[in-house]
N, C-alpha and C positions, 0 to 999 in steps of 0.2 A: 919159569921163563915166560908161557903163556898169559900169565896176569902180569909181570914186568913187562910186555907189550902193549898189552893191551892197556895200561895207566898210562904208557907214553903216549900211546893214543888218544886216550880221552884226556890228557893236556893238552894236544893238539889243537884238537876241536875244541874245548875252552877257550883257547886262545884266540883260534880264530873268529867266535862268536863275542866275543869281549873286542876284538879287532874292529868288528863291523858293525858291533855295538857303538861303538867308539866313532864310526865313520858317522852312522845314521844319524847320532846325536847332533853332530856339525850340520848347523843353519847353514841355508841353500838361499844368499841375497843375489839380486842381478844389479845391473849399473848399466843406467842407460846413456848412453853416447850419443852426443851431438853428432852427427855427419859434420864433417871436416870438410876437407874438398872433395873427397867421393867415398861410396860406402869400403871400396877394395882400401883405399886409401888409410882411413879409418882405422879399420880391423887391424891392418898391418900396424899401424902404429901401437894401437892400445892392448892387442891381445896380450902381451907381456906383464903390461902394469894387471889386468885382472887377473894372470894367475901368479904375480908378486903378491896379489893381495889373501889371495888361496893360503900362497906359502906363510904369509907373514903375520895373519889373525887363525888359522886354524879353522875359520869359517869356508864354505863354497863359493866361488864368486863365478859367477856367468855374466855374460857381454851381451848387449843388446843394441842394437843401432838404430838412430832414428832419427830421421828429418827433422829440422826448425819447424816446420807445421804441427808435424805430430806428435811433437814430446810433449806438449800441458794434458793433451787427452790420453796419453798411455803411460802419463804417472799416475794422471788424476783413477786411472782402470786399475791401477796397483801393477802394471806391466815389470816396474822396475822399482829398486829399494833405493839406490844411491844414484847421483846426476852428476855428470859430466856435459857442460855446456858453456855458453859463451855465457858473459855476464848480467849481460840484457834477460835472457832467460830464468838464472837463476835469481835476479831479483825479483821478477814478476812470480814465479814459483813463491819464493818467500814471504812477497805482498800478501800475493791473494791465497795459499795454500800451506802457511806456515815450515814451508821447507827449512831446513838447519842449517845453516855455515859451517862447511868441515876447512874444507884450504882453498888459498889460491894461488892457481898455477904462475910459476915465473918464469918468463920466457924475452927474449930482447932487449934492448937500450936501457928498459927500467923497470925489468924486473919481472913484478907480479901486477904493475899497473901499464896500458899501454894510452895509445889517442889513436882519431883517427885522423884522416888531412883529406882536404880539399888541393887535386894537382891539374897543373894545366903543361903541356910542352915550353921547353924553356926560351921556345922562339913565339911564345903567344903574346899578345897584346891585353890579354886577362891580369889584372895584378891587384884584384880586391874582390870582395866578395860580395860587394855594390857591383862588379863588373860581369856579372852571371846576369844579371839581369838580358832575357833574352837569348841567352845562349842554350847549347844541348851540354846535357852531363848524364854522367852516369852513373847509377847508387850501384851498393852491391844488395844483397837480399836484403829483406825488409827486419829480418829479424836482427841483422847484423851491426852490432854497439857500433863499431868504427868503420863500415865500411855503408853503414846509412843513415841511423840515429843521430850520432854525435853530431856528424854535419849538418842535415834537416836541424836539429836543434841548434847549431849555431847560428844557419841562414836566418831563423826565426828573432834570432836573440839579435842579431844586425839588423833586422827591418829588413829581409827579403824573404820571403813569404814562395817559397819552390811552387804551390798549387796553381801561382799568379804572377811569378816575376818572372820564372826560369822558362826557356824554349822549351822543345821537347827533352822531358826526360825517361830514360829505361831502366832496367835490372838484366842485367845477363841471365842466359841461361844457362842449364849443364851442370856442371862440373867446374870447379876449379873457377871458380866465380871472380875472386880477387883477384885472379891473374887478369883475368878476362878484362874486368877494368882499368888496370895500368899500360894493358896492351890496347884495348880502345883510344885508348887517348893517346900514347904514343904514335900508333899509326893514323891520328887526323880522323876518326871515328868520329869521336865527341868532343867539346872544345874545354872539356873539363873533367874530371872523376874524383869521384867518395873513395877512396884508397886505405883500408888500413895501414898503422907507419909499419905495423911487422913486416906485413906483405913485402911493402915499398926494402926495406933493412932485407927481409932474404931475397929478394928478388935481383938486388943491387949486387948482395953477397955470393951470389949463384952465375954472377957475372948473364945474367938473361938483360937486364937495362941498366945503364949506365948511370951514375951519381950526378952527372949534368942537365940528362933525359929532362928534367920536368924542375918543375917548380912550385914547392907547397906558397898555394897564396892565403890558407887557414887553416888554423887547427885548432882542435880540442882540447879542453883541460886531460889531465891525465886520470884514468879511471882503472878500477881491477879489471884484469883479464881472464880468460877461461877458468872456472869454480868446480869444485868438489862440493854437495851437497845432497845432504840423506834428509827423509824421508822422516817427519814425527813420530810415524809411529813405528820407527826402528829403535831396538833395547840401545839407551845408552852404554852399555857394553860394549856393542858390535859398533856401534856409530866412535868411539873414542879410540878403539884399537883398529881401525881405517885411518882415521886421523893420526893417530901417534905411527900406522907405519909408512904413511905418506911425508909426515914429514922428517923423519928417519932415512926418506931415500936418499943415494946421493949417485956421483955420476958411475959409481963400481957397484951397485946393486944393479943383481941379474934374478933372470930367473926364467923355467922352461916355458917356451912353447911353437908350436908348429915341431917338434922334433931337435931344436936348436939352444942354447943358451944365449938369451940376449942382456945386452945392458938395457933396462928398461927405460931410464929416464933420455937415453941418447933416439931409442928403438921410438918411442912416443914424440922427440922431438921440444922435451919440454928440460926445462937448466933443475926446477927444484919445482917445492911449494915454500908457500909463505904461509903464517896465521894472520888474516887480520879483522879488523872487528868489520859487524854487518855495515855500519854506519857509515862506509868506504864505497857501502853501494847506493846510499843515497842521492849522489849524481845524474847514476843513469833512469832511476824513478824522475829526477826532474827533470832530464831529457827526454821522457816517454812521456811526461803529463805535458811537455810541451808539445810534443807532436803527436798526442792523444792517440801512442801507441798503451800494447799493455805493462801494466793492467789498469790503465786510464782510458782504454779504447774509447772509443761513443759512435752509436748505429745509429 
């Protein structure tokens, strides 16, 4: 009886060293997150999708957050393996630092591609984008595709030149940026605003302003929206089985975290992903080489 104990013992312990044998072997990647509209913001949304991604590659995934400033220098440090960011970013990642195209996010009117618009109030005497000339507007952050880019690159593409045609213009500050700008202009702040259309679509849908409120006097070609994209020197292994369980989600994939079971794709706020090819971001590179953002900068 005393060695029929003691064998069940030492399968135990087997077990459990084979257990955490098992664990150690699983890669430990991070995924760094664009800041959203605020970091509390953020976390809430996405902690779901990285431990769907735990569950669903058998790899570790950890969250990382990180301002539009500082995400090219805390990739470029190896802070993070996979990127979550607006599109503007991932492309300049991909120019300048061979980042990979995994998916992209689809969210709104059309999908996985959005625009941004140029809005004025609906009682303005504003109704062209020759009619800024001398007036105040307002972008949203600088790194932001549709809520400063696209437009700056449209003004340009009209013959109005923002450095030299437009009154004063700003960038909000804080938090929650793009509300900031459709609330500026509505309350007679600016006599114009860089508006993303999502913003403007939940903002209208959240009954916060009204579908009359303003008036797009221009807009954007339509371009990708927020991207999934890893890191070269991550094992195509790990980079395909991210991919394949991103776009495998659908709106009844859950999965734990904070102590709760959530549906991840409702919890992040996003409808799906889409596959499509890099060459869909060749827009916003010609958006940034026109307003010699990156990675066309010049000092």
């Amino acid at each position: 009886m005393p060695n029929r104990k003691f064998a069940v013992l030492l399968a135990a312990l087997l077990l459990t060293f084979l257990l955490a044998g098992c664990s150690q072997d699983a890669p430990v990647f991070r995924i760094g997150y664009m800041i959203c509209n605020s970091p509390e913001e953020s976390k809430g949304r996405f902690e779901g999708l990285t431990a769907y991604l735990s569950k669903a590659t058998g790899a570790k995934f950890e969250s990382v957050y990180l301002d539009t400033m500082d995400f090219e220098d805390a990739y470029l440090r190896g802070d993070f393996d996979f990127t979550h960011s607006n599109s503007l970013i991932f492309a300049a990642l991909s120019k300048k630092h061979g980042t990979k195209l995994l998916v992209s996010e689809r969210r709104g009117a059309f999908g996985s591609k959005t625009r941004g618009t140029i809005i004025v109030r609906q009682d303005s005497p504003i109704k062209t984008i020759e009619d800024l000339r001398g007036k105040r507007l307002i972008f949203g952050p600088q790194w932001a595709p549709y809520g400063f880019l696209s437009q700056y690159a449209l003004m340009l593409e009209k013959g109005v030149d923002p450095e030299k045609d437009l009154g004063p213009y700003s960038f909000p500050q804080g938090t929650w940026k793009h509300e900031k700008i459709i609330y500026s202009v509505l309350y007679g702040a600016y006599d114009a605003g860089a508006a993303p259309l999502i913003d403007l679509e939940e903002m209208t849908a959240e009954g916060k302003v009204a579908p009359n409120d303003f008036r797009v006097i221009a807009k954007s070609d339509l371009a990708p929206y927020c991207t999934f994209g890893v890191s070269p020197k991550v094992e195509e292994k790990w980079a395909g089985a991210v991919k394949k369980a991103l776009l495998a989600a659908d709106a009844e994939t859950t999965a734990e975290t904070g102590g709760e079971t959530v549906k991840i794709l409702k919890r992040a706020q996003i409808d799906g992903f889409d596959e499509l090819p890099l060459s869909e971001y060749d827009i916003l590179l010609r958006w940034a080489k026109a307003a010699k953002m990156p990675p066309y900068e010049e000092y």
